[in-house]
Structure formats: C-alpha cells, structure tokens
C-alpha positions in Angstrom: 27.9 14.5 2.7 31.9 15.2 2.3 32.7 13.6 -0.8 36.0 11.2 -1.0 38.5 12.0 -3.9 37.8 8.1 -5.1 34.3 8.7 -5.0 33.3 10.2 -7.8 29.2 10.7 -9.4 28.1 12.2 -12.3 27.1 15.7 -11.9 23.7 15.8 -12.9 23.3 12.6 -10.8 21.4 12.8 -7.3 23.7 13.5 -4.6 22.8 10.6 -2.9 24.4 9.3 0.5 26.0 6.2 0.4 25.3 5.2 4.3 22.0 3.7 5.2 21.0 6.1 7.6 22.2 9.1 5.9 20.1 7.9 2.5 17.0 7.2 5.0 17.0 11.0 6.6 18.2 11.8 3.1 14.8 10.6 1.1 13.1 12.0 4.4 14.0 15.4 4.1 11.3 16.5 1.8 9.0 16.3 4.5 10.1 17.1 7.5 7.0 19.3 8.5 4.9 16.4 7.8 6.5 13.5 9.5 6.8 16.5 12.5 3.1 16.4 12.4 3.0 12.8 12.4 5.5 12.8 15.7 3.1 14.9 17.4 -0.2 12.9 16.4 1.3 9.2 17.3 2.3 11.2 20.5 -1.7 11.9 21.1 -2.7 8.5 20.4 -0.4 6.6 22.5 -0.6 8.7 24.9 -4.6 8.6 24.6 -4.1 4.8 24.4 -1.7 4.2 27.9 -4.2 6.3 30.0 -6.9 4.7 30.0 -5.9 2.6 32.9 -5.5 5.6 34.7 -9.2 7.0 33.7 -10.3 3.5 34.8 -8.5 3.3 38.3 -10.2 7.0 38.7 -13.7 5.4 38.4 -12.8 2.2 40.5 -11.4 4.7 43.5 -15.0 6.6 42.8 -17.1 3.2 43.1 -14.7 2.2 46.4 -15.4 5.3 48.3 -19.1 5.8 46.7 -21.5 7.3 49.6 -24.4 5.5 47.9 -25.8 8.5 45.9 -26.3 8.0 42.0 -23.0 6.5 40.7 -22.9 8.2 37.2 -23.5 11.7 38.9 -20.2 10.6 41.4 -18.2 9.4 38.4 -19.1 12.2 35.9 -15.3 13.4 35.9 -14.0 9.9 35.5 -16.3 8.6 32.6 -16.1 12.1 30.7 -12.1 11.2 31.4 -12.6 8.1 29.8 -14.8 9.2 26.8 -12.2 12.5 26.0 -9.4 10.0 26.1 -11.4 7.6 23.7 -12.8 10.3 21.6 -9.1 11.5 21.3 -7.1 8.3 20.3 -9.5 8.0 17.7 -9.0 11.4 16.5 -5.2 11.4 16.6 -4.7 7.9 15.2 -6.8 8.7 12.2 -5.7 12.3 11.4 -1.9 10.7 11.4 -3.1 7.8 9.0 -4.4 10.8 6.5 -1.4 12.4 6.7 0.7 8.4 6.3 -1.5 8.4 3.3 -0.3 11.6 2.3 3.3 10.8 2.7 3.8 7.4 1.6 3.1 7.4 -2.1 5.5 10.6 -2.4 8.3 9.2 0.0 8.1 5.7 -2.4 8.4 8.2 -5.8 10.9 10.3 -4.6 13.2 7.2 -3.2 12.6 5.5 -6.7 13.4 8.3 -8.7 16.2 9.7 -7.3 17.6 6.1 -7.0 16.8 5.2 -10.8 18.4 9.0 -11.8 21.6 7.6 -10.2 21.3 4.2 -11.8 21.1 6.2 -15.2 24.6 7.3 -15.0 26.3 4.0 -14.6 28.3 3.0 -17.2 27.7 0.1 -20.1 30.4 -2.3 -17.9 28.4 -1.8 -14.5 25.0 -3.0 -16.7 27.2 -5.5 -18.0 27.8 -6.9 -14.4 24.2 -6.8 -13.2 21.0 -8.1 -13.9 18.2 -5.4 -15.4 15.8 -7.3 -13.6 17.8 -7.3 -10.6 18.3 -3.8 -10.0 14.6 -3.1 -10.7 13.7 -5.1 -8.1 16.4 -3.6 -6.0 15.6 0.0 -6.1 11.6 -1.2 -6.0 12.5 -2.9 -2.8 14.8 -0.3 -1.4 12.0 2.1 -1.9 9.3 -0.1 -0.2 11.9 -0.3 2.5 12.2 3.2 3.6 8.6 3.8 3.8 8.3 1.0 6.2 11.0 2.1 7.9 10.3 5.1 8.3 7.1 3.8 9.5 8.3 1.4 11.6 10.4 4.7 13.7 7.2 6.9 13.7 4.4 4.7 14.0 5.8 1.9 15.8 9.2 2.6 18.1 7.7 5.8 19.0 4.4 5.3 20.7 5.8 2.6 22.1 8.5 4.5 24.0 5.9 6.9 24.8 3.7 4.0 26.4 6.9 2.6 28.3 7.5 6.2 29.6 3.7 6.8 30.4 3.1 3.6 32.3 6.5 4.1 34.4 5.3 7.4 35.3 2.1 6.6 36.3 3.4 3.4 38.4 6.3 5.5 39.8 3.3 7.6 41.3 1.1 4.5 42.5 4.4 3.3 44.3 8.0 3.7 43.7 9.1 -0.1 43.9 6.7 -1.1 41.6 7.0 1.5 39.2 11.1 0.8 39.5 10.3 -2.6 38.8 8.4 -2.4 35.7 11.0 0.5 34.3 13.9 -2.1 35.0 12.1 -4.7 32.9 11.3 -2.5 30.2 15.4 -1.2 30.1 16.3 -4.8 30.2 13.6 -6.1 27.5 14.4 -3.0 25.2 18.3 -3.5 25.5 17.8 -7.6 24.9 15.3 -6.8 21.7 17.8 -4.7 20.0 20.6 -6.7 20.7 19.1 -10.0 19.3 17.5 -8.2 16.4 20.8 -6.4 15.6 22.4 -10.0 15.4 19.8 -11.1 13.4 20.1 -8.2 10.7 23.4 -9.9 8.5 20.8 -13.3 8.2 18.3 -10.7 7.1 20.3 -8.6 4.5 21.5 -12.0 3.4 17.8 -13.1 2.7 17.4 -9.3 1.2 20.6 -10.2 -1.0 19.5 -14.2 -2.3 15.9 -12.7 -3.3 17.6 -10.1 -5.2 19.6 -12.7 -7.0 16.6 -15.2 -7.4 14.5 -12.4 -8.6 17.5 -11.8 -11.6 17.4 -15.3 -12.9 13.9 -15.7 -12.8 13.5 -12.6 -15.5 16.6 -13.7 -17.1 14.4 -17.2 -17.8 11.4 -15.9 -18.9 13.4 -12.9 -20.8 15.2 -16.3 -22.4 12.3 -18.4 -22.2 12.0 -18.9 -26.1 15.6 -19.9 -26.4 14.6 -22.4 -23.9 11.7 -23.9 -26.2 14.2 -24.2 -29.3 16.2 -26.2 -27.1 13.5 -28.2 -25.7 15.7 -27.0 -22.3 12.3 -26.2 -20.5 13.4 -29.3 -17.8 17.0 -28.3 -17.3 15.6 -24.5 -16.5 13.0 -25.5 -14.2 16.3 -27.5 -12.5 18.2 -24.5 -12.7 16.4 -22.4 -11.1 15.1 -25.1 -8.6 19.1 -24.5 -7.4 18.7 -20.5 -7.0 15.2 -21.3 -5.2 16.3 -23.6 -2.4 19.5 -21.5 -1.7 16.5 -19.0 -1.1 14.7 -21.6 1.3 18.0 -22.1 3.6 18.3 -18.2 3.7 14.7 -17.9 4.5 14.8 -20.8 7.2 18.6 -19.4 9.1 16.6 -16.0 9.2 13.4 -17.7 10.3 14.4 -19.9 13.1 16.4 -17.1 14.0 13.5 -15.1 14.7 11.7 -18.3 16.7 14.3 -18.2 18.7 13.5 -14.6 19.9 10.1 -15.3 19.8 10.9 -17.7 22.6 12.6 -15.2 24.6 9.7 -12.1 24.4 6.8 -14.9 25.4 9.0 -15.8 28.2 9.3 -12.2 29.2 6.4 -11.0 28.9 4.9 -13.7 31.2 7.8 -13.1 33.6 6.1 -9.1 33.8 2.9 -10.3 33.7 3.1 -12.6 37.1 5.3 -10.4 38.6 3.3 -7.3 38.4 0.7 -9.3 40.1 2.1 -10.5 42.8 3.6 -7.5 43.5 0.8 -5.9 43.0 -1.4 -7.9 45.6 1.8 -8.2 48.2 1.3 -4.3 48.0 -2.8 -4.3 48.3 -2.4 -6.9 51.1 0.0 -4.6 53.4 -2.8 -1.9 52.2 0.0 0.6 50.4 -2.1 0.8 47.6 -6.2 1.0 46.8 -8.0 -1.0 44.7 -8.0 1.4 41.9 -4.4 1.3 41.8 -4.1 -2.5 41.6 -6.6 -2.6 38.3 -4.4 0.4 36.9 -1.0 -1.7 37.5 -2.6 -4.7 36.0 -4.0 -2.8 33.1 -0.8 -1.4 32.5 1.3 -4.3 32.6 -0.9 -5.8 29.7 -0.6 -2.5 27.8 3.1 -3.0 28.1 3.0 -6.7 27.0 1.2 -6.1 24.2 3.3 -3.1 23.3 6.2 -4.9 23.7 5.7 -8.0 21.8 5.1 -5.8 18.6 8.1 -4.3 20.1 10.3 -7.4 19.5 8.5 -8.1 16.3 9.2 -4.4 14.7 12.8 -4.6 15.7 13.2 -7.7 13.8 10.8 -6.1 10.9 13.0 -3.1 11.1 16.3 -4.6 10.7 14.9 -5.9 7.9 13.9 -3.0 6.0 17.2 -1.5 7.2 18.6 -4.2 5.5 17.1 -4.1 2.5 18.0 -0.6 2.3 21.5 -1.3 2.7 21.6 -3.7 -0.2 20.2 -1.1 -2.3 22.5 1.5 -1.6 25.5 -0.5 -2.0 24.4 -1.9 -5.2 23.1 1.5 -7.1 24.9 3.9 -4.6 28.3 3.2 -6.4 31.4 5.7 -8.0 29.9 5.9 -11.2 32.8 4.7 -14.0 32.7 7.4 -16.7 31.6 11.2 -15.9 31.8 14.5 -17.1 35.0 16.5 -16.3 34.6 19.9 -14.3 33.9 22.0 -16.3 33.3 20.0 -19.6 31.8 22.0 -22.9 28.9 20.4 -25.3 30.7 19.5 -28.5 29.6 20.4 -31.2 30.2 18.7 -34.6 30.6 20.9 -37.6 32.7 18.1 -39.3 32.9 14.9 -38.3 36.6 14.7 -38.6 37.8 11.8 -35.9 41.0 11.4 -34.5 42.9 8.2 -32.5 45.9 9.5 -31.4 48.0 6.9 -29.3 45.2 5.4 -27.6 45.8 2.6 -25.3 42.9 0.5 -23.6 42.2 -2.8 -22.5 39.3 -4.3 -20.4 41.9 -5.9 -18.4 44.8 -2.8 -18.0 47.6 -5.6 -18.0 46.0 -7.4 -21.4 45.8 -4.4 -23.5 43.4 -4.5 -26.9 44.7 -1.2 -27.8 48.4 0.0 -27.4 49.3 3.1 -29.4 46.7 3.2 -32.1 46.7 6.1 -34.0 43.9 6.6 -36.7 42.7 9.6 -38.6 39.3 9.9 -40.3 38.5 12.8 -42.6 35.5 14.9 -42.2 32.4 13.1 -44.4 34.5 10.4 -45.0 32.4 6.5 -44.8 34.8 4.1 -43.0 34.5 0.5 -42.8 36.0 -1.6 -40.0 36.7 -5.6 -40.7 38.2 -8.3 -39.1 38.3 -11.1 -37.2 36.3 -11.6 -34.1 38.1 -9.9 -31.3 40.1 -7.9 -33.0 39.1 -4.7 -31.6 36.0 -3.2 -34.0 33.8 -3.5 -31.4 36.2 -1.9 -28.7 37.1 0.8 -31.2 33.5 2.0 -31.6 32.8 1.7 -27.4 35.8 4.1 -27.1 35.0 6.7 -29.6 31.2 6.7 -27.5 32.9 6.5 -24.2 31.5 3.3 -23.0 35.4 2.9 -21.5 37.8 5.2 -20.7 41.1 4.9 -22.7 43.9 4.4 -20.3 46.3 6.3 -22.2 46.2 8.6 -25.5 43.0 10.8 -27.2 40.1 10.5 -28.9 39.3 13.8 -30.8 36.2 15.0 -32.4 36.6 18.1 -34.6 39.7 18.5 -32.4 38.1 18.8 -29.1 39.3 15.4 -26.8 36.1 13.4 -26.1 36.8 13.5 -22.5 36.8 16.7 -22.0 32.9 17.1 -23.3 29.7 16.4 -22.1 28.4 13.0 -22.2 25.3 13.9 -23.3 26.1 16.0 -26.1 28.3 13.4 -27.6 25.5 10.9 -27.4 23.2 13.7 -29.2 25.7 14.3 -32.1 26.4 10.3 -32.7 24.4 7.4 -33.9 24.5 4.3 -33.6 22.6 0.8 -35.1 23.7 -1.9 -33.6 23.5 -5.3 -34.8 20.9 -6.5 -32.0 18.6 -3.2 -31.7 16.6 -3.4 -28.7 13.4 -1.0 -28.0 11.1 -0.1 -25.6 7.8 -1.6 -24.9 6.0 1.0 -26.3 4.2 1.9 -29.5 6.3 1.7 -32.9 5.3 5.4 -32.9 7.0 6.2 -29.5 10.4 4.3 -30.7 10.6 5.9 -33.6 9.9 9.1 -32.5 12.8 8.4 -29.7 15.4 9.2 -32.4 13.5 13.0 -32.1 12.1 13.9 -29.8 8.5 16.1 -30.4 8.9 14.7 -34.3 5.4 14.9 -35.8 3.4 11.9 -37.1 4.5 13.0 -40.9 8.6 12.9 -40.2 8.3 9.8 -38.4 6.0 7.8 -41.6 9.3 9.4 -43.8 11.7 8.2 -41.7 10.0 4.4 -41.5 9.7 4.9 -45.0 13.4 5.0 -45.2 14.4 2.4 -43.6 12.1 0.1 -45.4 9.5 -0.4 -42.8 6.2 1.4 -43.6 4.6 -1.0 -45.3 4.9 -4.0 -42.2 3.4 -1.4 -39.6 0.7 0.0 -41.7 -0.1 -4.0 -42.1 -0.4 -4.1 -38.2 -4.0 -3.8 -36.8 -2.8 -0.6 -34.4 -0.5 0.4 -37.2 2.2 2.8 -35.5 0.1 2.9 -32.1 1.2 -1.2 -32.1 3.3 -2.0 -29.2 6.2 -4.1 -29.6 6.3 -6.3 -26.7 9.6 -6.5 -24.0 12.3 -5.8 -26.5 10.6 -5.0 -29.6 10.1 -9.5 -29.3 6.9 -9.1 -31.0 9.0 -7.8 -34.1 11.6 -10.3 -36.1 14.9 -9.4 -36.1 14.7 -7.6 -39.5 11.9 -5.7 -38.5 13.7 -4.5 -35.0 16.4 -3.5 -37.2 14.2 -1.2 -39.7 12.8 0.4 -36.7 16.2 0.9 -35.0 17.6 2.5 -38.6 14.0 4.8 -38.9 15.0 6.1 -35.5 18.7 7.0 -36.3 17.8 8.3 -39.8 15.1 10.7 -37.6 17.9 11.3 -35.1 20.2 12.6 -38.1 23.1 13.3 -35.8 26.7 14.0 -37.8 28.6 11.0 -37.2 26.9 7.5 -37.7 28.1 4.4 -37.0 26.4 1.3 -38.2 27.3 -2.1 -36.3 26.1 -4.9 -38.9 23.1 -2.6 -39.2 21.1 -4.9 -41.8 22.5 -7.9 -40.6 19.1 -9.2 -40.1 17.9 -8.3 -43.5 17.4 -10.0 -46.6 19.4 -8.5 -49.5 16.6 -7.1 -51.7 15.5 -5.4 -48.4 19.3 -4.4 -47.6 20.0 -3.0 -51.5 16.5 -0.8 -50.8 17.7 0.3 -47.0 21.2 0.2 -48.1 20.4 3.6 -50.8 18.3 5.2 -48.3 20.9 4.9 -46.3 23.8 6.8 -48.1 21.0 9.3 -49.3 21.1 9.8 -45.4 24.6 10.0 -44.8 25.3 12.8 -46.9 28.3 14.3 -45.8 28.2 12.4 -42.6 31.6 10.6 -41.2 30.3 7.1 -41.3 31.5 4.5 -39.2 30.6 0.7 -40.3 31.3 -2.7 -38.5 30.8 -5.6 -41.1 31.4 -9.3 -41.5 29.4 -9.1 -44.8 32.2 -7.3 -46.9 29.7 -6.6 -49.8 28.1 -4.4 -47.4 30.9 -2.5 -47.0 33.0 -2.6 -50.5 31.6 1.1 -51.6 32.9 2.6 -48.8 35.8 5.1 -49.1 38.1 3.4 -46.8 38.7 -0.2 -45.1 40.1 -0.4 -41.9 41.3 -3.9 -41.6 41.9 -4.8 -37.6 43.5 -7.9 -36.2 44.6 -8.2 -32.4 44.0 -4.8 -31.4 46.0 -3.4 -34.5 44.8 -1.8 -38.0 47.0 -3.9 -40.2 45.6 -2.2 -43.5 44.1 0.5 -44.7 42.7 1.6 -48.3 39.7 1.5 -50.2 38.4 -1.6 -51.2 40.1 -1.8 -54.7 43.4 -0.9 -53.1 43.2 -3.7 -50.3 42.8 -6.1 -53.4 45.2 -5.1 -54.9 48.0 -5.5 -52.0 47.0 -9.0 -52.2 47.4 -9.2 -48.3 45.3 -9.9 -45.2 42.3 -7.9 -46.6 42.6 -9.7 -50.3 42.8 -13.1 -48.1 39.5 -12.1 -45.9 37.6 -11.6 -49.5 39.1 -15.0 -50.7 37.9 -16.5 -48.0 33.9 -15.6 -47.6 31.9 -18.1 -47.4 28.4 -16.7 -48.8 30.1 -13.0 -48.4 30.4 -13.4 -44.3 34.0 -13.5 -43.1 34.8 -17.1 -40.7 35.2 -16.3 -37.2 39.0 -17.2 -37.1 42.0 -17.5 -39.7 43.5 -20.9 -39.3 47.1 -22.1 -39.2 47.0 -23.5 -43.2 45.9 -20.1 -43.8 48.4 -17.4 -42.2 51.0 -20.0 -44.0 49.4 -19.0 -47.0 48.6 -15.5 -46.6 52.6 -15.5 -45.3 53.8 -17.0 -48.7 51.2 -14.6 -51.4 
C-alpha cells in the first residue's frame, strides 16, 4: 500500500492497510494455499450437492423406459451416480471444515495481534480520547469479523454461485427457455440482494459503532463502580447507562426492520421461482418437449436454488455486517500514529543525565500555548524539584521531556542529543517514572515488579520491595509475591500500589528518574523510610520531582517554581526563602505542608507588596 506523506506509522508498527478490503486480503495473505484448498473443496461439495437432481432425473428416465427386467440391475449407473455424489459431498464438506478449523483460530490471532501491535504505538493523547474497554472490544470484534467474512466469501457466496451456475447449465440443457428463465431470475435476485444489503450496510456499521460505544461505558461503570457505592450513585448509573442502552435498541431496531423488509422481498421471490418453474415446467411436459425425468430435475433444482438463495439474501446482509464491523475497526486503530521515530533515529544513551529546554514552545491547543520559549538547564546528577500551582505546566514539562507530545517549536536535549531525533524505546528504557496514580497489571506482585527488569531473579526483586517499603505487606499475603492484584493493582490501597510502582522503578534503575508525587499516598513514617531508600537509589541520577507536599521536596538541590507555563524562580530551597517571593509565599501558605490549588486575589496583592 503507497503510503500518503500525512500518513505516517511507527516503524516497527504493522504495515497495516487502512481500506477494508485491502486489511481483509491483508490478514488473509498468510494463507493463501489454505484458503486455495478450501476454494477447491466448497467447489466439490456444492457441486456434489446441485447434482443430485441430475443423478435423480437419470434414475426416473431409467424407471420410464424400464423393459420390465430387475430395476436395480437397469439403474446400477444411476444409483452408483447418486451414492458417488453422496459419498463425495460428505467428503469435501468435511475435509474443508478440517481445514476452517485449521484456519480460523490462526486468522483470529494474527488479525488481533497485528491490530493490537498497531494500537501499541499510539500516543498517550489518542488513549486519552478512547475508551480501553472500547478498543478491546473493537479489535476483538474486528477480528471475529474477518473470520466470518472471510467465511461468509468461501463458504457461503461461493458454493452458492457455483449452485446458480450448475443448475443453469443443467436447465440450459433440459431446454433453453427454461434454463434462460431461471438464469434471468437468478441475475435479477443476485443484483436486488446486493443492492438492498449494500443500503443496509451504513444502519449496520452504525449498530457496529453504538455497541462499541455501549460496550466503553459499561467497563467505564464497573471499572468506576466503587466510586459509585461512595456516592450511593448506584441509581443514577443504572439511569445512565439505561440512556447509552436504548440508543443501542433504536440502532438495533432501524437495522432490524431494515432487514424485515428484505426478508419480505426474498420470500416473495423465491415463491415467484418456485410457481413459475412449475408451470413452465408442466406447459413444457404437456407439449411433450421434455420427459418426466427432466420435469423432477427442474423442480428439484428450483428448490435447490430457493434454498440457496434465501441464505443468499441472509449472508449478504450477515456480510455487510462483518464488513462493517471491520471498517469501524480499521478506522478506529488504523490511524497516523502522533509521535514516531524519525528515519533514521539512534538509541540514546545516557552517560549523564544532563537535560536541556532550549526555547521550547507547546501547547495542547497550538493557539493557547503552555509553553512559549522556555529555556531550562539541568546539570548532570543534579535532583530537581518542580512546584506550583495546578496548571502551571509541571505536568506538561515532564510529558515533553518523555515525548508524550511533540513540542511545536524549540529542543529537548538529553546528554546533547535532541529527544526527537532518538528512538522511542530507548528513551523510555533510560527514564523512570512514578506517578502519582501507579496503575499495574492484573498479574502477580512478582510479575509487576519484575516488569521494571525484565528476567530479574526472585532475590533482586525481594531487594527492590524491600526498598520501597513493601516486603513485609506481601510476605503477609497468603500467595505472598505469586498474589495477584486485581484490574489495576484495586486489590492494593493506594500506598501499597505506590510501593510496588517505586520497587519496580528502583529495579528498573534507569539514569534519569522522575517522581510525580511518588509517596503521595503514603503515610510519613512510611515516606521518611521510602524517602532514604530512595536517594540511596538515586545516586548520581538527574532526578526529576513533581510535588505539592514541599517537605518532600526541600532537600533537593534545586526548586523550579512554575506558574502559567513559565519558571518564575529558581534556587535551592534556602535561596527561594530567602528572595521572599512567590516560592517564600507558596511555603507561607501550606496548609498541613500541601500547596492550595490556586493563589487568590488578597494574596498576589500581598505577594505584590513583600
């Protein structure tokens, strides 16, 4: 597939298709010699399955012009006819469902992993704008979707056409105004199928599409669902999501009806096939231009056809469908990833730590900039705390220097190589971070610690929970470090998710750390204990810490005091006092050591007039 300039993927993401067809053949491709096989075995059956009327009309023609002698010795070449063509539908149709069996758990994994390998490369905004739950269920039913319609072309659309084409054939050779009859109702029922089912595909991908969405907010409530206790709000979310249900109900019932409606016409065609074949039929078997073996094989094959044809209809609809379903998929996960590595870009590698802003400009919105011209230098092993107000740009400061966003203008430098210019991956691997809300897997405490290293044995992962203060709750736990946590680490309490997010970082030991409120959650005995570990750990580290708490943060080297997007001092903590300005008023101010979330008029008057 040509790629666009403005279309832009990771490069180690799958090179996936971004049209609906082109993803289908694409997620196909693996096995083309098996889905040739299957071609070639649905072939046998149909064919197996549409001639039987023919091996039927062979023994009525032997019965009609039987001379009397023993009537299975006459019809030996018509029954053994018959039995072959048995004996071979059943032989085709099963060897091509051992080979579906084959085939359809792989196709399903390889759809879902190449589509959750894409997903993986999205950036922290596109998560931001889209339910977890969401696009689980969306590349789980994308995934189910190409099986079945892939299925739908080899197993369904496929014999059928080959019954259509058989059953013409055969008619054409019985007589050629009947046979023309039959193949003009097929072209016309074909061409009328797809052209309702294609209408009905937008009131199908719209269903596909409010499922999706329902889906979302149903995890979103049970991933909330203790919030909703606390607030006794069990009622309102019931009536919340009643909303979301029955807007799934009226999609359901506009694709529905729709569907009725088409019902209507294949019942009313098929019995307009069915009576006319007959009559015709007999109008031919009275003028004597065809024998009695003829008339039961056009008969036979006119209900072949019917039958074939109202699973025709059906599958259409079915297929439009998956098709779809599909489509949503591929235009949800199937998108220009945000952030990527450059051509070309180098693994950095951190010998200092030394970190450099140099006229960076950024803002979520381009025209409402957080950022414009900040220029910041920290020195190599140097332990940096970042205050302020909330809003003021910590947070953004720390997404920048991990490329969560893309500075519109200016550098971010690591030991002097620009941040953009590197590979994703080996930034990640040479920063850490702790943030304030940790979240882990639902996996063993073992496994998340061990995620900060992995192949860490059993004895650096006991140090590193040892560390961080939380060896002694898991060796209280019945499975000990085997435990599982729950979705989210929720069987943990917040101080506990936080000791097992700081044991992982202090097993990562990457070179720069950055701590965001990292023992927030903790009590301060706890946080004193953690808090040594903790510059035991950093070493010669650059450290990087966000804090409201400005005890937390008072022995550090440096304060960088942020307010609107702007670093409005910066000094150690002794210094800062000693200006008696906007850092000296933040200290004034705490209320139980935690800055307030916003200065007030009265006091910017009085920081104006100190």
């Amino acid at each position: 597939m040509s790629k666009t300039p403005e279309f832009q993927r990771a490069g180690a993401a799958p090179d996936l298709p971004t049209g609906t067809v082109k993803f289908i053949l694409y997620c196909m491709s693996h096995f083309r010699g098996l889905m040739a096989l299957m071609l070639i075995l649905e072939t046998g059956q149909a064919a197996g399955n549409i001639l039987v009327p023919y091996a039927v009309k062979s023994i009525m023609d032997g019965v009609a012009h039987s001379a009397g002698g023993p009537v299975l010795e006459t019809l030996r070449g018509p029954l053994l006819l018959l039995a072959g063509l048995a004996l071979a539908e059943i032989l085709f149709s099963r060897a091509s469902g051992a080979v579906l069996i084959v085939i359809g758990p792989r196709l399903r994994q390889r759809t879902t992993r190449t589509l959750y390998a894409y997903l993986q490369y999205h950036s922290v905004r596109y998560f931001g704008n889209n339910f977890a739950g969401g696009l689980a269920h969306r590349i789980s039913e994308t995934a189910m979707s190409v099986n079945h319609t892939v299925w739908s072309v080899l197993c369904d659309f496929w014999p059928i056409a080959v019954t259509f084409a058989v059953s013409v054939t055969l008619l054409l050779g019985v007589h050629q105004g009947l046979g023309l009859f039959v193949a003009g109702w097929v072209l016309l029922y074909v061409l009328s199928s797809y052209g309702l089912a294609t209408r009905c595909q937008p009131y199908a991908q719209g269903y596909a599409a409010t499922r999706s969405l329902v889906n979302g907010k149903i995890v979103d409530a049970v991933t909330n669902i203790l919030n909703a206790k606390l607030f006794a709000r069990l009622d309102y979310e019931r009536q919340y999501l009643d909303g979301f249900l029955e807007t799934e109900v009226r999609a359901a019932r506009r694709t529905f009806w729709y569907m009725e409606r088409v019902r209507w016409f294949q019942f009313i065609a098929a019995a307009a096939l069915k009576l006319g074949t007959v009559y015709y039929a007999l109008t031919l078997w009275d003028g004597g231009q065809i024998g009695v073996g003829d008339f039961t094989m056009s008969i036979g094959l006119a209900l072949l056809i019917i039958s074939d044809a109202r699973n025709l209809t059906r599958r259409f609809l079915e297929f439009f469908e998956y098709v779809g379903n599909v489509s949503n998929g591929v235009d949800t996960i199937v998108r220009p990833h945000d952030i990527v590595d450059v051509p070309d870009a180098q693994p950095l590698r951190i010998s200092q730590g030394r970190i450099e802003f140099r006229n960076v400009k950024f803002g979520y919105d381009p025209a409402q900039p957080v950022f414009d011209g900040l220029n910041v230098t920290i020195v190599p092993g140097q332990r940096v705390g970042l205050v302020g107000y909330s809003g003021s740009g910590k947070s953004t400061f720390v997404g920048l220097m991990l490329r969560n966003f893309e500075p519109q203008g200016g550098q971010i430098l690591i030991d002097g190589a620009d941040i953009a210019g590197v590979t994703l991956d080996s930034l990640h691997e040479q920063v850490s971070l702790i943030p304030q809300d940790p979240s882990l897997f639902h996996r063993s405490l073992k496994e998340n610690i061990g995620y900060g290293k992995l192949g860490a044995s059993d004895t650096d992962i006991s140090e590193a929970a040892r560390m961080a203060h939380a060896d002694d709750f898991i060796q209280a736990m019945n499975e000990g470090y085997e435990s599982l946590v729950g979705e989210r680490g929720v069987k943990l309490s917040g101080g506990q998710r936080q000791r097992i997010a700081i044991a992982r970082v202090m097993l990562k030991d990457a070179p720069v750390l950055i701590l965001d409120e990292a023992t927030s959650s903790l009590d301060s005995v706890t946080e004193k204990t953690i808090q040594e570990n903790l510059d035991r750990a950093m070493g010669k580290k650059t450290v990087i810490a966000i804090a409201h708490r400005l005890s937390t943060i008072a022995h550090l080297d440096r304060i960088l005091v942020f307010d609107n997007g702007r670093i409005v001092e910066d000094g150690s903590h002794d210094e800062l006092l000693a200006r008696r300005g906007f850092y000296h008023r933040l200290w004034s101010m705490q209320a139980g050591g935690f800055l307030p979330e916003q200065l007030n008029q009265a006091d910017f008057s009085a920081m104006g007039h100190e």
